[in-house]
C-alpha positions in Angstrom: 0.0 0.0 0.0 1.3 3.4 -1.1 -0.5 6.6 -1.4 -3.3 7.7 1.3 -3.8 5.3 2.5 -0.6 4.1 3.5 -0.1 7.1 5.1 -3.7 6.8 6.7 -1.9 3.8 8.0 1.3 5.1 9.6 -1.0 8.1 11.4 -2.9 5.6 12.8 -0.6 3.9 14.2 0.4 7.2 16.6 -2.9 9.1 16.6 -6.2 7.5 14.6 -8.5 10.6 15.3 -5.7 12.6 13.0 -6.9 10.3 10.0 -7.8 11.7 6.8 -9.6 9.7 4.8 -9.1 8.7 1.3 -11.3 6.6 -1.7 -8.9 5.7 -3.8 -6.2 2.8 -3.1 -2.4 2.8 -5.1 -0.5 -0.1 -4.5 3.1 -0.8 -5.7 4.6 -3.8 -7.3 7.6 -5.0 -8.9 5.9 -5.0 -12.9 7.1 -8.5 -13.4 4.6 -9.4 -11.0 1.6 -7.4 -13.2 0.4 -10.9 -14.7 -0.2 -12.2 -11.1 -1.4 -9.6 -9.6 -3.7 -8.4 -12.8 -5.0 -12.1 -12.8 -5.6 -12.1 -9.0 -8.0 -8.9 -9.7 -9.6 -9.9 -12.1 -10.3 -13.2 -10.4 -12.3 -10.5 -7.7 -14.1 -9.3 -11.0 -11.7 -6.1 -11.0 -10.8 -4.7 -14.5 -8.0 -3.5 -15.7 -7.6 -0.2 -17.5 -4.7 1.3 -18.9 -5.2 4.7 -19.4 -3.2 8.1 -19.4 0.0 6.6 -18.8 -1.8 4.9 -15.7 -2.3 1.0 -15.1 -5.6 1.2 -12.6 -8.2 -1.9 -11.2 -11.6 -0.5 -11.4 -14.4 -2.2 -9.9 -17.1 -1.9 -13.1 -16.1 -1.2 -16.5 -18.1 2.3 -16.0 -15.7 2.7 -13.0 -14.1 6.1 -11.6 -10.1 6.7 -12.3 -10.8 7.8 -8.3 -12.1 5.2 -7.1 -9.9 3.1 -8.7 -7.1 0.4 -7.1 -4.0 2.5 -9.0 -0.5 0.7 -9.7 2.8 1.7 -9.1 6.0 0.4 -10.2 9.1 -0.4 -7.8 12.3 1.7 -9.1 10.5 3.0 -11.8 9.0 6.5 -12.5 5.4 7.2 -12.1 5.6 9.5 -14.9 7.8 10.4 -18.0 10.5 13.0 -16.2 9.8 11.8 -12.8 12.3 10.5 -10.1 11.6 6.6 -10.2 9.5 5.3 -7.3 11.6 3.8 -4.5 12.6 0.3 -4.0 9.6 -2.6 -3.0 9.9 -2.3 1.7 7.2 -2.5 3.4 5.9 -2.7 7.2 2.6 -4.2 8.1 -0.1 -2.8 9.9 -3.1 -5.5 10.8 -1.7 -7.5 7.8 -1.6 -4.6 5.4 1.9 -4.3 4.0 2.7 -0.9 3.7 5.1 0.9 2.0 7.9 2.1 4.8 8.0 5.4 6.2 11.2 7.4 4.4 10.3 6.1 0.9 6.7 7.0 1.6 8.1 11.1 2.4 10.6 10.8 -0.6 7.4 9.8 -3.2 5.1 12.4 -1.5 7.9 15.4 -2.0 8.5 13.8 -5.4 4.8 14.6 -6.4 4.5 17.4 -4.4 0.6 18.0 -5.3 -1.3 19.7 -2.7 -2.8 16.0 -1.6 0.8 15.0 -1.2 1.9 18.1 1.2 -1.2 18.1 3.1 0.0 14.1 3.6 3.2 15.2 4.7 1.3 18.1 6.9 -0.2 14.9 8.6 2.7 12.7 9.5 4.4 16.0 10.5 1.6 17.0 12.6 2.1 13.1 14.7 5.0 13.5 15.0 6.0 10.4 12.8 8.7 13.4 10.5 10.1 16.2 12.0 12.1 19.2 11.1 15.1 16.8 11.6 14.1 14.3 8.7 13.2 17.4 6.5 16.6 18.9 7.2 18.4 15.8 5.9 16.8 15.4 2.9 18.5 16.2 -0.5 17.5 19.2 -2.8 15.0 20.2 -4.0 13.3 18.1 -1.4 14.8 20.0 1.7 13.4 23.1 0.5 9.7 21.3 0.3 10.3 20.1 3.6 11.1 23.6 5.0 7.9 24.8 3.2 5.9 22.3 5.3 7.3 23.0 8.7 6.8 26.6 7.6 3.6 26.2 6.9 2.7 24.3 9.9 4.5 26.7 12.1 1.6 29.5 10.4 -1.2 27.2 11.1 -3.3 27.9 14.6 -3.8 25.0 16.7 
């Protein structure tokens, strides 16, 4: 589990009234395992869709690109020009295996969409990243980093 939800996860794990919630689900694999996995989906009546650069599991044919289960690739961009997704290490959480902690920051800062920094808000805001982490991080990513503890700093509480 990547994405959201994953990091839905990790707050949990400190604080789960600090939860945002999420519909849509990105998990990443290795793509060698896409036939498995895409048979293992399908098998649940999922379809597959491979549209806009994007390989997604939607639950109908009609489905929503949002409410979609979206795939990721281990080591390899998301997108044409983008830093390549971090290596397959996960933790679990009831079972879940979820993507762990640092490489979850480094694909958030990566995208750097206002869903991703208000993600990064949250597991700054329990205390899972701190100023610390941020500070370590290479550039351009320190800079987002200081733009989120800035930002937080503005915020009333």
């Amino acid at each position: 589990m990547v994405g959201g939800n994953a990091v839905a996860l990790w707050v949990a794990s400190v604080d789960e009234s600090a939860v945002r919630n999420t519909c849509d689900v990105d998990i990443m694999i290795h793509r060698a395992d896409l036939p498995r996995v895409r048979a293992t989906m399908e098998g649940a009546e999922f379809h597959f869709r491979h549209s806009s650069g994007i390989d997604r599991f939607l639950e109908s044919t009609d489905g929503k690109a949002r409410d979609a289960v979206g795939i990721l690739y281990a080591d390899e961009p998301a997108k044409s020009g983008a830093e390549a997704n971090p290596p397959l290490a996960s933790v679990e959480f009831d079972r879940v295996p979820v993507l762990v902690l640092g490489s979850l920051v480094a694909m958030k800062l990566a995208a750097w969409r206002p869903r991703d920094q208000m993600h990064l808000t949250d597991l700054l805001d329990v205390g899972l990243i701190g100023p610390d982490v941020l500070e370590r991080l290479p550039e351009p990513h320190r800079g987002c980093g200081r733009e989120i503890i800035a930002r937080q700093a503005e915020e009333p509480r």
